[in-house]
C-alpha positions as CSV (number, residue, x, y, z in Angstrom):
1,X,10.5,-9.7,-19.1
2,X,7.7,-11.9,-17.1
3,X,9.6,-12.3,-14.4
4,X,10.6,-8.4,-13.9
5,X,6.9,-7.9,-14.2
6,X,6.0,-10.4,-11.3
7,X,9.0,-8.8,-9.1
8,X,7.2,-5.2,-10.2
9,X,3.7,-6.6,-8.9
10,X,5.2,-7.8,-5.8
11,X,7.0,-5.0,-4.8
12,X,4.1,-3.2,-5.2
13,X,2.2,-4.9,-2.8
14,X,4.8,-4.8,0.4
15,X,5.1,-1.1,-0.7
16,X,1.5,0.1,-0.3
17,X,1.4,-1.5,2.9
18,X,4.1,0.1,3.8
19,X,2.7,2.8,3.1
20,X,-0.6,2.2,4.6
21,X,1.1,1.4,7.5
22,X,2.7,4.5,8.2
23,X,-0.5,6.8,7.4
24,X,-2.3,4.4,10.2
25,X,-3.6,1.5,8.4
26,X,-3.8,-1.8,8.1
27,X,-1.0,-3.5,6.5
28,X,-2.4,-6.3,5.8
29,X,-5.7,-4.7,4.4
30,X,-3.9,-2.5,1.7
31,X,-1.7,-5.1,0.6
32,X,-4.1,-7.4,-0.5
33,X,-5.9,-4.4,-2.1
34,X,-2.8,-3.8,-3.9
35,X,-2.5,-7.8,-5.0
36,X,-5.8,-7.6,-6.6
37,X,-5.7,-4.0,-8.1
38,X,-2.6,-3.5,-8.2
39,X,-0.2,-0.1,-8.7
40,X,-3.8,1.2,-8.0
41,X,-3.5,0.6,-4.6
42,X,-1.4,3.8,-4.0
43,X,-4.6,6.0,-3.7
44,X,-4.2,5.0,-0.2
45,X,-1.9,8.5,-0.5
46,X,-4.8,10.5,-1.6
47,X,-6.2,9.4,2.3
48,X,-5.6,11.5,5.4
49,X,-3.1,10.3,7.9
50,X,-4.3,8.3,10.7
51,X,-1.3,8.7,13.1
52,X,-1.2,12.5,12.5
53,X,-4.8,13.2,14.3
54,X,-4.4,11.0,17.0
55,X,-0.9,12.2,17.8
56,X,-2.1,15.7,18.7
């Protein structure tokens, strides 16, 4: 059970950067925001997209 836990956590991480990463943020940044809050770290959703403005 711990280790699906830690696998959970880390996923986590490399996904909000992901996702960070394709609204036009840091990858880096937003992944160690999610390794210290967290599932927490998807409010980066809640954000406006970066690469949407400055593509028009």
């Amino acid at each position: 059970m711990d280790a699906l836990l830690i696998v959970g956590m880390i996923g986590s991480i490399y996904v909000a950067g992901w996702l960070a990463e394709h609204r036009g943020r840091s990858f880096k940044i937003w992944a160690w925001i999610a390794a210290f809050i967290g599932p927490l770290a998807f409010v980066v959703l809640l954000f406006p997209n970066l690469r949407r403005r400055n593509s028009s």
